[in-house]
NUKEKE-645124 format. One record per residue (C-alpha): residue number from 1; residue in one letter; x, y, z. Coordinates in steps of 0.02 Angstrom, whole numbers, plus 50000, padded with zeros to 5 digits. Layout:
BEGIN
<NUM A <X Y Z>>
...
//
This chain:
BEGIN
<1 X <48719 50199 49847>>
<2 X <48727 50062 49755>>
<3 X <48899 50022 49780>>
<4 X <49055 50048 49882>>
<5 X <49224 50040 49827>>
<6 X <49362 50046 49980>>
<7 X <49551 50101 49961>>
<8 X <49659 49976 50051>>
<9 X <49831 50046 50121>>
<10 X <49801 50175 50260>>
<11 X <49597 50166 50237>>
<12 X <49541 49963 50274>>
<13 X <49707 49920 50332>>
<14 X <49823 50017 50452>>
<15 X <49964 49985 50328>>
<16 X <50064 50164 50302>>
<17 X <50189 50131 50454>>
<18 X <50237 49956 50384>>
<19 X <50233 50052 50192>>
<20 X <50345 50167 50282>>
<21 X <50474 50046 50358>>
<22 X <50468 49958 50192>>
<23 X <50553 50110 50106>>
<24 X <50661 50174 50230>>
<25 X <50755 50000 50202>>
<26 X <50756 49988 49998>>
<27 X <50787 50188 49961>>
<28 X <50925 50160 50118>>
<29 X <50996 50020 50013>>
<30 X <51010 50103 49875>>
<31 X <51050 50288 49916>>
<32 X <50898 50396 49877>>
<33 X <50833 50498 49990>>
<34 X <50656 50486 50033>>
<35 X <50582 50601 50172>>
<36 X <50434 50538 50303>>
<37 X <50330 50708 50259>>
<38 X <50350 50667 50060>>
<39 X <50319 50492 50079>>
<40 X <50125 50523 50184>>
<41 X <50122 50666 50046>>
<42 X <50119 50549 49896>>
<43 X <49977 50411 49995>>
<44 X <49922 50323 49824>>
<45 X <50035 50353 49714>>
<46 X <50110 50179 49654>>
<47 X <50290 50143 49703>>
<48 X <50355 50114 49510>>
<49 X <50297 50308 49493>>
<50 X <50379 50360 49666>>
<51 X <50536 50287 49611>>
<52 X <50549 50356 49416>>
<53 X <50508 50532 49519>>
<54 X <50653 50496 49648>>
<55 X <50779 50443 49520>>
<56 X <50748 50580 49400>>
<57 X <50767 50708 49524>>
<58 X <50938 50637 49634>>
<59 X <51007 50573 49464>>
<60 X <51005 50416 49466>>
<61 X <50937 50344 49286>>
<62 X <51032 50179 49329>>
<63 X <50883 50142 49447>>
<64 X <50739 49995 49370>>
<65 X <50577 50044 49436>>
<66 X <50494 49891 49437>>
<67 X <50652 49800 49506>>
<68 X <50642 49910 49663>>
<69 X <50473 49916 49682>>
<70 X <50483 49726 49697>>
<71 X <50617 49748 49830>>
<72 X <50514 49879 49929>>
<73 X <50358 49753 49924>>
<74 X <50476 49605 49988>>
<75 X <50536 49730 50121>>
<76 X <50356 49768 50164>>
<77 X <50285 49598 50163>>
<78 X <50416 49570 50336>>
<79 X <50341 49694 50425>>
<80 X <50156 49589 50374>>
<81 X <50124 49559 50558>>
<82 X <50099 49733 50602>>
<83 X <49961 49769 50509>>
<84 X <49800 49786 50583>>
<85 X <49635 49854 50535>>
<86 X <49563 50048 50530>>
<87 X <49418 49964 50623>>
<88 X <49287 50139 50607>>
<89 X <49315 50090 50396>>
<90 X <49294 49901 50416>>
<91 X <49158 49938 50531>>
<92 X <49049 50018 50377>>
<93 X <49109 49874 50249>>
<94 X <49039 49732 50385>>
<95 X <48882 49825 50392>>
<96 X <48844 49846 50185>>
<97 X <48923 49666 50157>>
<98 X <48791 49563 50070>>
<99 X <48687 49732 50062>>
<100 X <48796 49805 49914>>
<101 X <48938 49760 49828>>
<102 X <49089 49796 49900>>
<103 X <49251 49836 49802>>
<104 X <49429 49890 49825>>
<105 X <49516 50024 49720>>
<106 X <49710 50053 49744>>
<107 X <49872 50101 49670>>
<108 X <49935 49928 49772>>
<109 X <49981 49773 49665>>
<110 X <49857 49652 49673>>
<111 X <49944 49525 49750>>
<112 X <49979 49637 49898>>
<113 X <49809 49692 49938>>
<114 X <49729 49524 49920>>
<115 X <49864 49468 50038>>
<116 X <49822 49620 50193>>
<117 X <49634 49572 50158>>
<118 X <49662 49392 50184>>
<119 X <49785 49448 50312>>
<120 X <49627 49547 50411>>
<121 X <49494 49392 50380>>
<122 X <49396 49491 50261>>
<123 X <49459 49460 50084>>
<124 X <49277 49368 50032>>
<125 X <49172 49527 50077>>
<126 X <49236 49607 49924>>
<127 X <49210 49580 49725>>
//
């Protein structure tokens, strides 16, 4: 290879419980309903898109996308000290870094990921 490019939530970061949490609150606060088995079923898919799928199907066009998935982001940022590291995934980034270059890919907001990879002590290992 002469590359590797890492997902973040659920892959280098333990994150999917705290992801989880995170939602229960916002779609709680505002009505929707949002089941554990369709939440691990849509892994990737960015919350903006989650929500616009959500709305459209329980009706409620009154709902801003990008407005809740800054709530749900908030939310999850709280539950921050949770997060720990898939350590068998980390294990094969620690032992390429400075070998190849090592990226992240991810549906995540920027701001979020560069925040669990400083969060985990390994935010410089990646491009």
């Amino acid at each position: 290879p002469q590359a590797l490019i890492f997902d973040c939530d659920g892959t280098l970061a333990d994150t999917m419980p705290q992801h989880w949490r995170a939602w229960q609150e916002v779609t709680a606060r505002h009505g929707l309903h949002f089941p554990e088995e369709r939440f691990y079923s849509l892994g990737g898919v960015p919350t903006r898109d989650i929500v616009r799928m959500l709305a459209a199907e329980q009706g409620r066009a009154d709902l801003d996308p990008l407005q809740f998935a800054k709530e749900k982001e908030e939310a999850y940022f709280r539950y921050f000290e949770h997060i720990g590291p898939v350590e068998e995934v980390v294990a094969i980034a620690r032992e390429h870094r400075g070998r190849l270059p090592l990226g992240v890919a991810s549906g995540g907001s920027k701001h979020a990921i560069t925040r669990v990879l400083r969060h985990l002590g390994i935010v410089e290992w990646f491009g």
